[in-house]
C-alpha positions in Angstrom: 57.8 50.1 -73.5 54.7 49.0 -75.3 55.3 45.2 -74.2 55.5 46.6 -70.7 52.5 48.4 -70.8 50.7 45.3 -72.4 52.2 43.5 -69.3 50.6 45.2 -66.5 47.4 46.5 -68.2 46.3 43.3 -69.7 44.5 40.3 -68.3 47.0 37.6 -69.4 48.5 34.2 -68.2 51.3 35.1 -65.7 54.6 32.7 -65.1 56.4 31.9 -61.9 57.8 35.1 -61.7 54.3 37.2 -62.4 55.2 37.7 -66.3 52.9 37.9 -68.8 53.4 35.0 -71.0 51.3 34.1 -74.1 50.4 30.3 -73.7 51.8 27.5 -70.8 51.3 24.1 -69.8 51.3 23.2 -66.2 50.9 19.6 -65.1 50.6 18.3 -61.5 52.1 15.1 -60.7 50.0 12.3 -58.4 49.9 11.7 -55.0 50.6 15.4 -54.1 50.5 19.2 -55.3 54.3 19.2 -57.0 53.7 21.1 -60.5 56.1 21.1 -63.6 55.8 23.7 -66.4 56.3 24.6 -70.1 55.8 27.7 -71.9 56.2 28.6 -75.5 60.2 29.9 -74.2 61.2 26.7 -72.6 62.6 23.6 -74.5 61.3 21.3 -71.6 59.1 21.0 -68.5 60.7 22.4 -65.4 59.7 22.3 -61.7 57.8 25.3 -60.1 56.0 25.9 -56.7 53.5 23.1 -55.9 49.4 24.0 -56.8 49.5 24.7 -52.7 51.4 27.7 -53.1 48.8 30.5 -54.1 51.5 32.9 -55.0 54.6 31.8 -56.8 52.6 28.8 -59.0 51.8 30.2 -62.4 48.2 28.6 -62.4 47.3 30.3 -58.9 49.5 33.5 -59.8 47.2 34.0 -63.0 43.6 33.5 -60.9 44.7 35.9 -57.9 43.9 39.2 -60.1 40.6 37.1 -61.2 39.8 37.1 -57.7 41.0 40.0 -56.2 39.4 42.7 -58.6 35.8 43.0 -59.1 36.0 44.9 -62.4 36.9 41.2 -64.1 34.6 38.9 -65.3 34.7 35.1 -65.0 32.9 31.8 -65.4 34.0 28.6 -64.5 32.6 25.8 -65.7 33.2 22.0 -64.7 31.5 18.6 -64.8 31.9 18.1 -61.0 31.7 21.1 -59.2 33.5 22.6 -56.5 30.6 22.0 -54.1 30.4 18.4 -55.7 27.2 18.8 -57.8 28.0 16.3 -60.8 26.5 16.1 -64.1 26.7 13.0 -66.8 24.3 14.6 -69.6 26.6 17.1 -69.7 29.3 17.9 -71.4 32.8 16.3 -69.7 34.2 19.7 -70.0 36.2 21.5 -67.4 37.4 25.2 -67.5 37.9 28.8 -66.5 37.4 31.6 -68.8 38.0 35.5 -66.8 38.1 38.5 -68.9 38.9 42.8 -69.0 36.1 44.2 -70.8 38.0 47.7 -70.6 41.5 46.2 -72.3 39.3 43.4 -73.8 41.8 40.9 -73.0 41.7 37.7 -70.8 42.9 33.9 -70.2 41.3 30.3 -70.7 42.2 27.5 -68.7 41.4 24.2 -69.8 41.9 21.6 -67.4 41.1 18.2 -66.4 40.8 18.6 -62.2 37.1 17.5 -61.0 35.9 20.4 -58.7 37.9 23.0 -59.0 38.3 25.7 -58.8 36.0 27.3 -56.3 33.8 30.1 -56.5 34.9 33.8 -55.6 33.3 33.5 -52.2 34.6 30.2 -50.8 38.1 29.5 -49.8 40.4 29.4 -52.6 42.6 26.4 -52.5 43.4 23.8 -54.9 41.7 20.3 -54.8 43.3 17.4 -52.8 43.7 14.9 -55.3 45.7 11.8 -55.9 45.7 12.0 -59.8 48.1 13.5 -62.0 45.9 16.9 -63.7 47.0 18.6 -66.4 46.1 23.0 -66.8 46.3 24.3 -70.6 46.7 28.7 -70.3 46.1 30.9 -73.0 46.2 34.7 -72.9 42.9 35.8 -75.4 41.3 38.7 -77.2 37.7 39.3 -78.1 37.5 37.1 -81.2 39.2 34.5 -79.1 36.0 35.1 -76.4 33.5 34.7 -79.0 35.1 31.5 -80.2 35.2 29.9 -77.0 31.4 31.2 -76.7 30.7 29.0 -79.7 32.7 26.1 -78.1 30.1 26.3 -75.2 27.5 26.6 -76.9 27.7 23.6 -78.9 29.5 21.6 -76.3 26.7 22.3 -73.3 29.0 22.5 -70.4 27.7 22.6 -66.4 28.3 26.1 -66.0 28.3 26.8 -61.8 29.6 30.2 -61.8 29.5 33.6 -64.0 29.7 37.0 -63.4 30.1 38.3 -66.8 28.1 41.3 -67.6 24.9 39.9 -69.3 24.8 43.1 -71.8 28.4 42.7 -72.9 27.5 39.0 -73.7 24.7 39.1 -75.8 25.9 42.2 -77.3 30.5 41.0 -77.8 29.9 37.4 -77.9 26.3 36.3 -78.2 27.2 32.4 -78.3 28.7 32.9 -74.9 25.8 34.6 -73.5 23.3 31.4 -74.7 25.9 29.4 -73.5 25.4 31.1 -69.9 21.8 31.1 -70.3 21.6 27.3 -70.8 20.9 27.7 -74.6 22.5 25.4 -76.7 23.1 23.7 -80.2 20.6 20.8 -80.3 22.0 19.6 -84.0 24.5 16.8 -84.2 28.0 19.2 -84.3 31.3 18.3 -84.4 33.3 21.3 -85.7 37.3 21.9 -86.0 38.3 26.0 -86.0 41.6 27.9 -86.1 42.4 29.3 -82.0 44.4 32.3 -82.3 46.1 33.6 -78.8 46.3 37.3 -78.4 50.2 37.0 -79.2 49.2 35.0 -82.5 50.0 31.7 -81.8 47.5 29.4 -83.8 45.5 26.2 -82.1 43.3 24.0 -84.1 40.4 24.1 -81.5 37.9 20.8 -81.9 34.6 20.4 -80.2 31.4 18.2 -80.3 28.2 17.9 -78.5 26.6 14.8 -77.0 24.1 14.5 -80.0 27.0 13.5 -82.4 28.1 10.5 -80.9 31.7 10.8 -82.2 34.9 9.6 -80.3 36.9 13.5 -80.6 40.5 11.9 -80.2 40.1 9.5 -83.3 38.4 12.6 -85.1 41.3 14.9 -84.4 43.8 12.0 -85.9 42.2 11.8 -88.6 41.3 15.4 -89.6 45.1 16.2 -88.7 46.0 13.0 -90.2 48.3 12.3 -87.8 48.4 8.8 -85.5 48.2 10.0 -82.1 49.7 8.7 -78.5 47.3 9.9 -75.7 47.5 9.9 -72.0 43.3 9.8 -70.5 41.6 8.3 -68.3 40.9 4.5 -69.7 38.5 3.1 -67.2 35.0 2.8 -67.6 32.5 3.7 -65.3 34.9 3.5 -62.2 35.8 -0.1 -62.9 39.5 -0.3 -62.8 39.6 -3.4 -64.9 37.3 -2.2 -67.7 39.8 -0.6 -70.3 38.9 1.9 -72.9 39.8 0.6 -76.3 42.5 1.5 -78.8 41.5 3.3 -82.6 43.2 2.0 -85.2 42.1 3.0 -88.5 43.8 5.0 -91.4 45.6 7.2 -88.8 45.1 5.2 -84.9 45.2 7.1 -81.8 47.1 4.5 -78.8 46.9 5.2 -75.1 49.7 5.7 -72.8 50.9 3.4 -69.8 53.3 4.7 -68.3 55.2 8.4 -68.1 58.1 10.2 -66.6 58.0 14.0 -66.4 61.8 15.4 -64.8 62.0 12.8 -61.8 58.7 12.3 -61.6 56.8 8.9 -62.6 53.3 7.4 -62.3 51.3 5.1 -64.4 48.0 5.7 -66.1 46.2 4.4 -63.3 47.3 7.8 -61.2 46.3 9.9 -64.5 43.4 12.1 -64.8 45.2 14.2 -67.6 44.0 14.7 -70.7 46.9 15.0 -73.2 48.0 13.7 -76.9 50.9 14.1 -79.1 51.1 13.3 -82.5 54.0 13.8 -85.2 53.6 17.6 -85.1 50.4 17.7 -82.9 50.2 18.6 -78.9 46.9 18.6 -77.6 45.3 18.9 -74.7 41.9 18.3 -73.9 39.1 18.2 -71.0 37.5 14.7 -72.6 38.5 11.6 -72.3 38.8 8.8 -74.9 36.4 6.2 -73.8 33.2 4.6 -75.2 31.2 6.4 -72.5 32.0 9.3 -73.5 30.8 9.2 -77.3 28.0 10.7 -76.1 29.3 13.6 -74.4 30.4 17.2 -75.3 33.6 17.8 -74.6 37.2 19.7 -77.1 40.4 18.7 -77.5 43.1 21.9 -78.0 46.4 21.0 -80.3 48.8 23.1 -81.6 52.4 22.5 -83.7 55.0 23.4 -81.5 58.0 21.1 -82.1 59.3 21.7 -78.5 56.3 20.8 -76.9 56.0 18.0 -78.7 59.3 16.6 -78.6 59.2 17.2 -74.4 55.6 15.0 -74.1 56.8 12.5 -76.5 60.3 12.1 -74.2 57.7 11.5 -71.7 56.3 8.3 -72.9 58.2 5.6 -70.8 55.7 3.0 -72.5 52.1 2.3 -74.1 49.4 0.5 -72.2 50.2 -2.8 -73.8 46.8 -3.3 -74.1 45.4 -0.5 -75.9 48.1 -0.8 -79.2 47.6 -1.2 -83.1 48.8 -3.7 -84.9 51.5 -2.5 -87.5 50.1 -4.2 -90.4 46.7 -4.6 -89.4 43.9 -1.9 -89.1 42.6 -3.0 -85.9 43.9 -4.5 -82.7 41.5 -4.2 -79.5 38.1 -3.2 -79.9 35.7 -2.1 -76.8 34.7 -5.4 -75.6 32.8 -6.6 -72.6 35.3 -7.3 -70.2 33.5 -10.6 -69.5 34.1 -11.5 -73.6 37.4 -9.9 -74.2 39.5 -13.0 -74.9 42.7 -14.0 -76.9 43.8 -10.7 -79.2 46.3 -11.4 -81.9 47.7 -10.0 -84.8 48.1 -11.2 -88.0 49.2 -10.0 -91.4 46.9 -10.9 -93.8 43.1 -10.7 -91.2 41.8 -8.7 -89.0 42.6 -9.9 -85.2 39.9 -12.4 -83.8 36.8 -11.9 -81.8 35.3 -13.7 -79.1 33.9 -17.2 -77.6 33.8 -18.8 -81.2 33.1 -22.1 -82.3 34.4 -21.3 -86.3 33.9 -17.7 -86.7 32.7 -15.0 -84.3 31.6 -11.5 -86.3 31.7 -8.4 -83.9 29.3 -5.1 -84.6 32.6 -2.7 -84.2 34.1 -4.0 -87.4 31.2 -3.1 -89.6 32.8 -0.2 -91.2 32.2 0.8 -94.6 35.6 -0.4 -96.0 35.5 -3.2 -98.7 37.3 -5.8 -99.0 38.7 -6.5 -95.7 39.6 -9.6 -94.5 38.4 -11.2 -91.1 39.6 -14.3 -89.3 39.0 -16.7 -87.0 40.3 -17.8 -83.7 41.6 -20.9 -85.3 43.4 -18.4 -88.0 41.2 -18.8 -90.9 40.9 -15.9 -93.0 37.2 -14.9 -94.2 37.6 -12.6 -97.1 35.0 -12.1 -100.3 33.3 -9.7 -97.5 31.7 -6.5 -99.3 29.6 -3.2 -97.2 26.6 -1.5 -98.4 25.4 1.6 -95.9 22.8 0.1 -93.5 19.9 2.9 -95.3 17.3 1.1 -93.6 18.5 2.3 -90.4 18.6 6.0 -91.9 14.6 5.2 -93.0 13.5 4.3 -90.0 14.7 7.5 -88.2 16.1 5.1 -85.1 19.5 4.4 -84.7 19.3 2.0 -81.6 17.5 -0.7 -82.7 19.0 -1.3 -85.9 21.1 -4.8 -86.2 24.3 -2.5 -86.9 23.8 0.9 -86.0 24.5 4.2 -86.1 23.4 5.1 -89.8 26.8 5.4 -91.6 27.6 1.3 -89.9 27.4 -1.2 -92.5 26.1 -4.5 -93.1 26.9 -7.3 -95.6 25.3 -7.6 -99.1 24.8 -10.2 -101.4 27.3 -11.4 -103.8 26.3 -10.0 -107.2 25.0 -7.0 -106.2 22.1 -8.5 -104.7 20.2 -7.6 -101.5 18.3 -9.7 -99.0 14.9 -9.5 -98.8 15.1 -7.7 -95.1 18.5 -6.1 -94.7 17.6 -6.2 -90.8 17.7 -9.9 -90.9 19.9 -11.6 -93.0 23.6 -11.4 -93.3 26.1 -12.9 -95.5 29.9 -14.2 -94.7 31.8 -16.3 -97.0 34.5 -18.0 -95.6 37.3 -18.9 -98.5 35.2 -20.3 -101.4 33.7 -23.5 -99.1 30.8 -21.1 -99.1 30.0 -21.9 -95.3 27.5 -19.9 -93.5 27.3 -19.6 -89.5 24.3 -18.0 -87.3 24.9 -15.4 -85.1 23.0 -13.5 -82.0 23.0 -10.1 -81.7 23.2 -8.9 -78.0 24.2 -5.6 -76.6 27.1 -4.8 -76.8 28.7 -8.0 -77.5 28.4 -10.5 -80.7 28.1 -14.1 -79.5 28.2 -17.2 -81.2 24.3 -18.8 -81.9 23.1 -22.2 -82.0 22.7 -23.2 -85.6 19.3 -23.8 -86.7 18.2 -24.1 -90.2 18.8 -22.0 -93.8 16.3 -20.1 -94.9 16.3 -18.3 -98.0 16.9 -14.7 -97.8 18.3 -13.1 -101.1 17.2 -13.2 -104.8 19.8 -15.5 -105.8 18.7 -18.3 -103.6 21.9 -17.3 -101.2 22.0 -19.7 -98.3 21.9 -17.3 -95.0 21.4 -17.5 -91.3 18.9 -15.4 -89.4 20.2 -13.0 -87.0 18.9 -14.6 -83.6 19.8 -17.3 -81.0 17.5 -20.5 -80.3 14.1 -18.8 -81.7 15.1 -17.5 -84.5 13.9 -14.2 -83.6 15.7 -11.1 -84.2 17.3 -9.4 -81.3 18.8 -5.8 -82.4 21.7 -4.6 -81.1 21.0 -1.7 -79.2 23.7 1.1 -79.5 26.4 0.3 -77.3 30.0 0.3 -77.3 30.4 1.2 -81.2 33.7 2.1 -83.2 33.1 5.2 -85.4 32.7 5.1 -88.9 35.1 7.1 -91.3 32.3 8.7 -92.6 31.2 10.2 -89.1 34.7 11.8 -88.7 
C-alpha cells in the first residue's frame, strides 16, 4: 500500500508501462528515434517505443506530468538550446531537473542531446538527430536537489529555462538558486560526492568548473582507481579527422570504436553519448573527453551495478584503435597536432616516440612529475637518467600560459646533482645513455619540434652543457597552454 501511494503521489522516473522506477538508462540508437532501456530490474538493455512516441517511451512518459501540471517546477539546462542559442564558455552540460515541492520529490535527467528538450510553451517533440544520445533518470529527494544545486553552481551551466519558485530556492537549496541567478564558484573546483536516489541507490557524482582545467574522465579513473573504456565524442572542433587522445597513466581511460546494443550497431563516428565503464564503474556523463574541453564545466555520474556494467561492457564490439594504451608502457597517443601526429609505437622498456625527429624529439605532454621514466627515440633509442623538479617558477609568476611547460604542477628537467640552471625557463637538460649528448629544441604551441642546433651555452652551476629553448635566434618562444596531459597531482 505504502509503495502504491509513493507511486502515484511522487514525482518520480516512470518506465514503459508508467511505473515508478528508482533509476534507468535509456539510449537512442543513430540515424533514427529507436530507444533501448535498462533499469536497476533488468539484466540487459531491451527495446522500448522510439523517443517519437510521447506516451509509451519512459523518457517522454516521465516529462508529460512535468508538463502537464503547473504546480511542478523545472529547469532545463543545456549547452545548445532548444531555440539554438549555443554557449562555449559555458559549461558542456546538458540536463533536466523538475521537482514536487508539496511531496518534495522529483527526477534528473542527464543527457547528452544538443537542444533538447524544449520549453513548456513550444511544441514538445524530441530533436531530429543522426547521433546515438544517451538519457541517465534518477528519481530524487531534497538532499538530492541541493546536491545537484551545488553541481551547478560550481559547474556554470547555460540555464534557458526555470520555473522554480525563487523563495523555495534560496530558502531549500540555496546553491541551486545562485545557480539560477547566474552566480557561480569562481575558484578552481573539481569535487567527487556521494548521489543518493530517493530509493537509496548510491552514485559517486563528479563535477568541475572551467577554471580547473582538469580532463574529468581521467580524474574519475583515477579517484575510483579503476582503468576505464568510454564511448564520447572524439573529434575536435568539428574536424572529423582530429581525434581526442587516449589517458594512460596509473589507471588509463581508452575510447570506444565501435558498439552493438540488441541488433543495433554504429560506430563512434554516429555517437554523441557520453558513457564509461570500468571494472565495477558505470558512468554516464554530459562532458566529453577531449582537450577542448579541459576547460569546460561539465560531471560525470557512476555507480556499481554489476548488471549495468556487465550489459555496456557486452557492448564494446572494439576500441578505436587509435585512442589505446600500451600494456607495458604508461603512455601510447598523446593529443597531437594532426599535422605532427606520426609513427606511434610501443615498446617495453621507453615511452612511445614523438614527432618529426632528427635524434630525439621531447613533447610538453610527457612532462609529468614521475622520475625516472624512460623516453625514446624514433630510431628506438632509449633516453633515461631523466629526473622532474615542479616547474615553481611558473607558480611565482602567477601565469600559467607562458611558462615553457605549463600548468604549475608540469615539470621540467633539472640538473644532475641536484643542481638547477641559472633560468629554469630556459635551459633544459636530457641525457641520452651515458654519451652525454644534448639536442636543441623549439617550443611552439601545441607541438614540440625539432630546432636547428646552434651553439652550448652554459646554463647550470656544474658547467652542464645545455641547449637554449628556441629555434634559429636563440630566443625563447613559451609554449602557450595548449593541448596538455594532466598532471597526477591535478587529479
Amino acid at each position: 500500500m505504502i509503495s502504491y501511494i509513493y507511486s502515484i503521489c511522487a514525482l518520480s522516473c516512470l518506465n514503459k508501462d508508467g511505473q515508478a522506477i528508482d533509476w534507468y538508462v535509456q539510449i537512442k540508437k543513430n540515424k533514427g528515434f529507436e530507444a533501448i532501456y535498462f533499469d536497476q530490474t533488468t539484466n540487459d538493455f531491451e527495446h522500448v517505443a522510439p523517443m517519437t512516441d510521447l506516451n509509451l517511451n519512459p523518457i517522454m512518459k516521465t516529462l508529460n506530468p512535468v508538463y502537464e501540471d503547473d504546480s511542478l517546477f523545472y529547469m532545463l539546462f543545456n549547452d545548445k538550446t532548444s531555440d539554438d542559442k549555443q554557449s562555449s564558455s559555458l559549461a558542456h552540460q546538458k540536463g533536466v531537473i523538475a521537482f514536487d515541492i508539496v511531496s518534495q520529490t522529483g527526477v534528473y535527467i542527464l543527457h547528452s542531446t544538443p537542444g533538447w528538450p524544449n520549453r513548456q510553451n513550444e511544441t514538445f517533440d524530441f530533436t531530429a538527430d543522426d547521433y546515438a544520445q544517451h538519457f541517465l533518470c534518477l528519481s530524487i529527494d531534497l538532499p538530492a536537489l541541493q546536491l545537484l544545486g551545488e553541481d551547478l553552481y560550481v559547474t556554470r551551466p547555460q540555464i534557458y529555462y526555470n520555473s522554480f519558485n525563487a523563495e523555495f530556492l534560496e530558502q531549500q537549496a540555496n546553491y541551486l538558486f545562485q545557480a539560477s541567478q547566474n552566480k557561480y564558484d569562481k575558484e578552481k573546483t573539481t569535487k567527487r560526492v556521494d548521489f543518493f536516489t530517493r530509493g537509496g541507490q548510491k552514485f559517486s557524482l563528479t563535477y568541475k568548473n572551467s577554471q580547473a582545467s582538469v580532463d574529468i574522465w581521467s580524474h574519475v579513473a583515477l579517484s575510483h582507481k579503476e582503468n576505464l573504456k568510454v564511448e564520447t565524442w572524439l573529434r575536435e572542433n568539428g574536424n572529423a579527422k582530429a581525434k581526442s587522445y587516449s589517458y594512460c597513466g596509473e589507471n588509463t581511460v581508452e575510447l570506444v570504436g565501435l558498439v552493438q546494443f540488441l541488433n543495433y550497431t554504429w560506430k563512434e563516428t554516429s555517437d554523441h553519448c557520453k558513457w564509461g565503464v570500468g571494472q565495477t564503474l558505470a558512468c554516464f556523463a554530459d562532458i566529453n573527453f577531449q582537450v577542448s574541453q579541459l576547460n569546460r564545466g561539465g560531471s560525470v555520474m557512476c555507480v556499481q551495478s554489476p548488471s549495468l556494467q556487465a550489459a555496456l561492457s557486452r557492448a564494446i564490439v572494439e576500441l578505436d584503435r587509435d585512442m589505446l594504451c600500451c600494456a607495458s608502457n604508461f603512455y601510447k597517443n598523446v593529443p597531437i597536432s594532426e599535422p605532427y601526429k606520426h609513427d606511434y609505437e610501443c615498446l617495453d622498456t621507453c615511452l612511445f616516440p614523438f614527432i618529426y625527429d632528427l635524434n630525439l624529439t621531447v613533447h610538453p605532454t610527457m612532462f609529468q612529475c614521475y622520475s625516472c621514466q624512460k623516453f625514446t627515440t624514433r630510431h628506438h633509442t632509449c633516453v633515461d637518467s631523466c629526473s622532474f623538479i615542479n616547474n615553481s617558477i611558473c607558480e611565482e609568476l602567477g601565469d600559467r600560459t607562458n611558462c615553457p611547460f605549463v600548468n604549475g604542477d608540469q615539470c621540467v628537467f633539472t640538473c644532475e646533482n641536484g643542481s638547477e640552471p641559472n633560468d629554469q625557463r630556459e635551459c633544459i637538460k636530457i641525457n641520452r645513455g651515458h654519451t652525454g649528448f644534448v639536442i636543441g629544441i623549439s617550443v611552439t604551441i601545441g607541438v614540440v619540434v625539432i630546432g636547428t642546433i646552434v651553439g652550448v651555452i652554459i646554463c647550470c652551476k656544474r658547467k652542464q652543457k645545455y641547449r637554449k629553448l628556441g629555434a634559429k635566434t636563440g630566443e625563447i618562444t613559451p609554449f602557450k597552454y595548449g593541448q596538455m596531459r594532466l598532471s597526477m597531482s591535478d587529479m
